[in-house]
N, C-alpha and C positions, 0 to 999 in steps of 0.2 A: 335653241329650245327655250320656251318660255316657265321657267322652274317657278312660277309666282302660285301660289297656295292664298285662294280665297275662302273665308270663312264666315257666313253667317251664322251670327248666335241667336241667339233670345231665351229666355226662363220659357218654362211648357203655357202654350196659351198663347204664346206669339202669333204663333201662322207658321212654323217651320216646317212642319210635315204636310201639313195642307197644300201649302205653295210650290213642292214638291213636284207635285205631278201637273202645276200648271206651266213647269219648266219643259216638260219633255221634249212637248215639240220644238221649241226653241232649238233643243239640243238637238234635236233629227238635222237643223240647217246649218249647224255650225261646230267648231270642237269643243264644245262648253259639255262637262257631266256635271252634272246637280246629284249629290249625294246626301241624303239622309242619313245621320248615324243608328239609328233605328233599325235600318234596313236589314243588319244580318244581327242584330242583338237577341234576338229568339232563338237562333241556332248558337250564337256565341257562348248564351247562357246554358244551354244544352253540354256543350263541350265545356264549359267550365264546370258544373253541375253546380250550379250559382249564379243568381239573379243578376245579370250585366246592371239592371235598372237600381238595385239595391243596396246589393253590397259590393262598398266599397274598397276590398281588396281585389276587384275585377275592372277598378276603371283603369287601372296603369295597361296592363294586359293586351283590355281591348283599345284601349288608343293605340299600342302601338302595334294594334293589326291594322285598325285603322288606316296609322301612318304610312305601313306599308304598299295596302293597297292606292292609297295616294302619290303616293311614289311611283309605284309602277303604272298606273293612267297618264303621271305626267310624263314619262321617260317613252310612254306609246304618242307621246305628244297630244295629248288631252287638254286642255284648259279646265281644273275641278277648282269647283264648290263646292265645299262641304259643310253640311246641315247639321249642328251641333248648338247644345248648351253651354259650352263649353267658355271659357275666361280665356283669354290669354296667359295668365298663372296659370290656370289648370292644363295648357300643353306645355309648360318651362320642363313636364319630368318627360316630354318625347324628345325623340332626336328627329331637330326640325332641319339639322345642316343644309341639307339636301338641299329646300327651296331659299332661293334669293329674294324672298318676300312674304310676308303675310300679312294680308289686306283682310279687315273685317270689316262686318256692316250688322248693324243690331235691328233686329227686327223687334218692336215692344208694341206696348198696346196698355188703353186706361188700365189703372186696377179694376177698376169695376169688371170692364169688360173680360178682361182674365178673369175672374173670378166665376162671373155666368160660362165661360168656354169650360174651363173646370169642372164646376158643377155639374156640366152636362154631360162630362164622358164618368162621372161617378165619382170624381176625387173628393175624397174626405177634408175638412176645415182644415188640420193639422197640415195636410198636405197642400192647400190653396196656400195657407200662409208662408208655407217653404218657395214654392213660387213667386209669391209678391215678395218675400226678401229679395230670392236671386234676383228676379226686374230692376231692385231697387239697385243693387250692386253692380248687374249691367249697367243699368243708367248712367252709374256715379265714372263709368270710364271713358262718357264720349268720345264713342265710339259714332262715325256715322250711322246713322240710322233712319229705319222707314215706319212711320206710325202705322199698325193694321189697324187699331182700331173703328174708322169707318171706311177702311177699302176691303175693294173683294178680291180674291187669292189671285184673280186675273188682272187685276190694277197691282195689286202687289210683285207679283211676276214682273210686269212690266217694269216697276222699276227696280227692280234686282238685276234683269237684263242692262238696262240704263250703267245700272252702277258698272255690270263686268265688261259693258264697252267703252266704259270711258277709263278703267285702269290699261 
């Protein structure tokens, strides 16, 4: 069984959630799941009665429901990705035992460009600039990575594909 845990990150304005759903079919042909951490953060926050997005005495929580669920896709023999902001510090407080690998790949993009994706879903300045930090932090771990900035979330896909068939 392939216990290998992949992980693309990126600060918001990447393309993580977008590229998302251009993984699907991919995954229809193969054992690959493409997971958003997004994806149950609306009901997470429901059951914590606190904002997964905000405060942070719910990120320890929900990473490692997270974790769990990751576990259990890969023990059904899945191949996951999972779609997170997350640092490599920010999972040292799960319990990663489990998998024998953790493979990342940083999805970034100009500042500018973050900046105009930002502004367009409504994020406030104070907020844009929380963003271009984190970027700047991803950046600083060279980490492989894919520029979005002039690809489209199907060119991006592609190579996100690329990368989990060559680990």
């Amino acid at each position: 069984m392939n216990k290998k845990l992949r992980i693309v990150t990126g600060a918001p304005g990447s393309g993580k959630s977008t590229v998302v759903n251009e993984l699907l079919d991919y995954s229809l042909r193969s054992s690959c799941v493409f997971l958003d951490i997004d994806l149950i953060a609306d009901s997470a926050s429901k059951l914590a009665k606190s904002s997964i997005y905000t405060d942070p005495d719910t990120w320890v929580p929900y990473g490692n429901l997270w974790f769990d669920i990751l576990k259990s896709l890969t023990l059904n023999g899945k191949s996951v990705v999972w779609f997170c902001p997350n640092t490599p510090e920010d999972i040292q407080s799960q319990d990663t035992s489990f998998f024998t690998e953790i493979e990342w790949l940083l999805l970034d993009c100009e500042d500018l460009v973050r900046t105009e994706r930002l502004a367009e879903r409504g994020w406030k300045k104070d907020k844009i600039s929380e963003s271009l930090e984190d970027a700047l932090e991803l950046r600083n771990l060279s980490l492989y990575s894919v520029d979005t900035t002039n690809l489209s979330p199907a060119s991006v896909a592609k190579e996100i594909i690329k990368w989990v068939e060559r680990s």
